[in-house]
N, C-alpha and C positions, 0 to 999 in steps of 0.2 A: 378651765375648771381648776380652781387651785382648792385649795384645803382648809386654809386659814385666810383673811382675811389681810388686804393687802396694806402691811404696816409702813408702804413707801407712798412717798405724797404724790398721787396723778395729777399735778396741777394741767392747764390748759386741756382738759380734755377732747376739745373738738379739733383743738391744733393739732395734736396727737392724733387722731383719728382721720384728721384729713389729709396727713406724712403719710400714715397706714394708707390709703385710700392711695395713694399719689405713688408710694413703694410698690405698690399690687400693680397698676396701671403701667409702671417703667418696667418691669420686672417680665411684667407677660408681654408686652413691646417689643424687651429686648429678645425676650426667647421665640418671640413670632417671627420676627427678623434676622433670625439666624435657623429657621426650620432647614432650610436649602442645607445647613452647610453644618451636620445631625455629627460630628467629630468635634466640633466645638465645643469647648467646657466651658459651663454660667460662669461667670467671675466668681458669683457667690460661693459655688464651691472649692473655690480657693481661700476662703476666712482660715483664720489661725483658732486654735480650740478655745473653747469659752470660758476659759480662765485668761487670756490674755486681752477678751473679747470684754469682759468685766472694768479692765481698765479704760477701756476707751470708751465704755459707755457711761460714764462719767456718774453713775447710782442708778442708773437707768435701764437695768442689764436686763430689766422684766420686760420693760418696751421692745427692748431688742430683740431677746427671744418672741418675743410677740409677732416683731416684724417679718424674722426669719423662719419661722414655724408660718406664716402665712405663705410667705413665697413658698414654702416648700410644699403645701397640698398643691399650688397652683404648679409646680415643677414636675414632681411627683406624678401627675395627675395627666401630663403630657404626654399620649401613647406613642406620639410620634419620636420622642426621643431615645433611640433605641441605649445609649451610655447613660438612662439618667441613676441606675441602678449605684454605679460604680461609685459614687460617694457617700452612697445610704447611709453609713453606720457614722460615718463622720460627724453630718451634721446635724442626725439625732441625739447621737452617746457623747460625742465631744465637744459640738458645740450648743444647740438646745439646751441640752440635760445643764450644762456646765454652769450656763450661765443665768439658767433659773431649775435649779435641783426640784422644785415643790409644787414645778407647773405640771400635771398630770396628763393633761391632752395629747402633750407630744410623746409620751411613754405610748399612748395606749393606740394613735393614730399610727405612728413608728411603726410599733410591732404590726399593727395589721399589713401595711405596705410590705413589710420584710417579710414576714409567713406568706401572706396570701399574696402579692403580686408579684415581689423578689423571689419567695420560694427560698428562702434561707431562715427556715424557723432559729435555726441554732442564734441568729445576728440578731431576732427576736429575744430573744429567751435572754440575751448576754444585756439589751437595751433593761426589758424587764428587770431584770436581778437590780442594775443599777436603780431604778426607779422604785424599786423596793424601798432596797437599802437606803435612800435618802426618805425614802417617804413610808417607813414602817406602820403606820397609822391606814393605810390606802390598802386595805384586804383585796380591792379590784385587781390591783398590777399582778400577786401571786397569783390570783385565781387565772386571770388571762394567762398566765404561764404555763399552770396547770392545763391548760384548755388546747395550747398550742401541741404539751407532749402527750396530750390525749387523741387531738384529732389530726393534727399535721405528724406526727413521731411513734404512734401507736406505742407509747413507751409508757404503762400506765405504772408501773411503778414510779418513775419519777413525777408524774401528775400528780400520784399520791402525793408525796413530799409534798410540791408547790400545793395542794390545794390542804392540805396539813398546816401550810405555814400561816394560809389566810385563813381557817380556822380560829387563829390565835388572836387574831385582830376583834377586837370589841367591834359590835354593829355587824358582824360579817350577815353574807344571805343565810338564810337557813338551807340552801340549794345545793351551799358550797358541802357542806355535810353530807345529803346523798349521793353526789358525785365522787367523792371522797371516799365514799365504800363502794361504790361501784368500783372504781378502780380497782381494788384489792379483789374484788369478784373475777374482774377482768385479766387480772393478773396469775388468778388461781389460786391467793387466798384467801378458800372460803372461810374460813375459822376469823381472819384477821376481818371480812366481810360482814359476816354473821355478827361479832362483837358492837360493829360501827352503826347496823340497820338495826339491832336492840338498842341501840341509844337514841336511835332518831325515833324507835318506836316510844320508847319513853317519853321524850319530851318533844314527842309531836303536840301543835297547837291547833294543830285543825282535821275533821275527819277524813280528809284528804290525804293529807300523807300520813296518817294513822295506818290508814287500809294499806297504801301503796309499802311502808314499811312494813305492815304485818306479813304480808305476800314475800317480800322479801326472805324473815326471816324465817318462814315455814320453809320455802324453799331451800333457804341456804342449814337449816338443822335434818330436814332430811339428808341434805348433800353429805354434809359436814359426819353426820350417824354414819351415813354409810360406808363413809370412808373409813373409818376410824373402824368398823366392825368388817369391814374389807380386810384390812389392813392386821388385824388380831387375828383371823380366820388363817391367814398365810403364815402367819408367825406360828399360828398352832400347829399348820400343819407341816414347817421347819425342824418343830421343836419334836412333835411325836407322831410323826411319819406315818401322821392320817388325817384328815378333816376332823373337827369336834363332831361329834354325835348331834347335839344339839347348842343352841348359840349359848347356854348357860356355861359351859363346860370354859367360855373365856374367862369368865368371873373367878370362876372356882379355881383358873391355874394361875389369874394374877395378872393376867395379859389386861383385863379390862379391870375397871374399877368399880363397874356395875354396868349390864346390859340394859343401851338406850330405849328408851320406847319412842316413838312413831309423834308427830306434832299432834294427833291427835286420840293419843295414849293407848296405840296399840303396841302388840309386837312387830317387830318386822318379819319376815318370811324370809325363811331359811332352805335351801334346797342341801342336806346331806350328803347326796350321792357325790353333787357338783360343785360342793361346796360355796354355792351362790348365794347371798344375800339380795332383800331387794324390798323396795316399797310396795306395799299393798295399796297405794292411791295414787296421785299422779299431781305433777308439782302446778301449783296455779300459774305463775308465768308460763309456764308451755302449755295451757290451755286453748 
């Protein structure tokens, strides 16, 4: 899958395709016939990085990545070889990438094998960035990034970033955007949360995620209240070495800016004695 449409002339196409066909067929020959002997390194992974690779392929560097991004599912894809790991990044990021920047498959193919079979998200995430960076128009690559330090790196701040960045991309999903705030939920900020699911409520385009962000941000403005009226209750009671009498008393000394009401335009319930705050309903996610 490339992006734009391919400005180099495929002449002979079936010749082409029947080298591909005839490269697959040597290739998995040769690796059948060397299963016994699992220390053996493919030739293939001895190629020089794909800028060197560009010269020998004579304008043909798209073919080429063509051919070597096929041997590589069929490599890849070999459970019996226990070293096929050890060249990974090589012949995705330095030679793939190198020598066709705009070919998208092997970014997104790469990273799954590197997360999900290697178990080296980070050798993912470094393929990604590159795959961006040539192909900034591709919102997919950031978001897969995102998705890696979401679910492989429990690292949702940085998913934020990555799914931030393919936000920026014209065409992105609309999906990228609630995952985007969930993150920041995930993360612990609800405020930074709360601001992101009011926008998806805004310009939601269908009653589906209308609902699913309204839920949201009910949930996340109680959370967000109570924090915030937590958080003034302690300061008051810092400042003059007793609880406020009643939750008015934040306003009145400056602490608050005015006491929030409730998503659906009550007060909140104030405990005096114990200086507790707290919802009188119950958030719809934990229903």
């Amino acid at each position: 899958m490339r992006p734009e449409a391919r400005s180099r002339d495929r002449r002979m196409p079936a010749l082409l395709a029947l080298a591909a066909l005839g490269a697959a067929i040597l290739v998995q020959g040769r690796i059948e016939s060397q299963a016994h002997e699992r220390s053996a390194v493919h030739p293939l992974l001895y190629l020089p990085s794909g800028k060197y690779l560009k010269v020998a392929a004579l304008g043909f560097d798209d073919i080429l990545a063509d051919l070597i991004y096929l041997w590589s599912i069929q490599y890849y894809g070999d459970y019996a070889i226990e070293e096929r790991y050890d060249y990974l990044e090589k012949i995705y990021t330095e030679v793939i990438a190198e020598l066709d920047p705009r070919y998208i498959d092997p970014y997104l193919i790469g990273s799954l094998i590197m997360s999900a079979e290697a178990r080296k998200p980070e050798m993912a995430l470094r393929l990604l960035d590159k795959g961006f960076e040539k192909n900034p128009d591709q919102w997919i690559l950031a978001f897969e990034a995102g998705f890696i330090c979401y679910d492989d790196l429990k690292d949702y701040v940085r998913a934020a970033a990555y799914f931030e960045k393919a936000l920026k991309v014209p065409g992105v999903h609309p999906l990228v955007r609630r995952l985007y705030a969930g993150m920041y939920e995930r993360a612990g900020d609800k405020r930074a949360s709360l601001r992101e699911w009011a926008e998806i409520y805004e310009t939601a385009g269908d009653d589906y995620v209308r609902q699913v962000s309204a839920s949201h941000v009910h949930d996340l403005e109680v959370e967000v209240d109570l924090m915030d009226l937590k958080e003034a209750v302690a300061r008051f009671r810092r400042q003059a070495g007793r609880p406020p009498e009643r939750l008015g008393e934040l306003a009145a000394s400056g602490l608050l800016r005015e006491i929030p009401r409730d998503p659906e335009g009550r007060e909140y319930l104030y405990d005096h004695d114990r200086g507790a705050v707290s919802y009188r309903g119950s958030l719809i996610l934990a229903r």
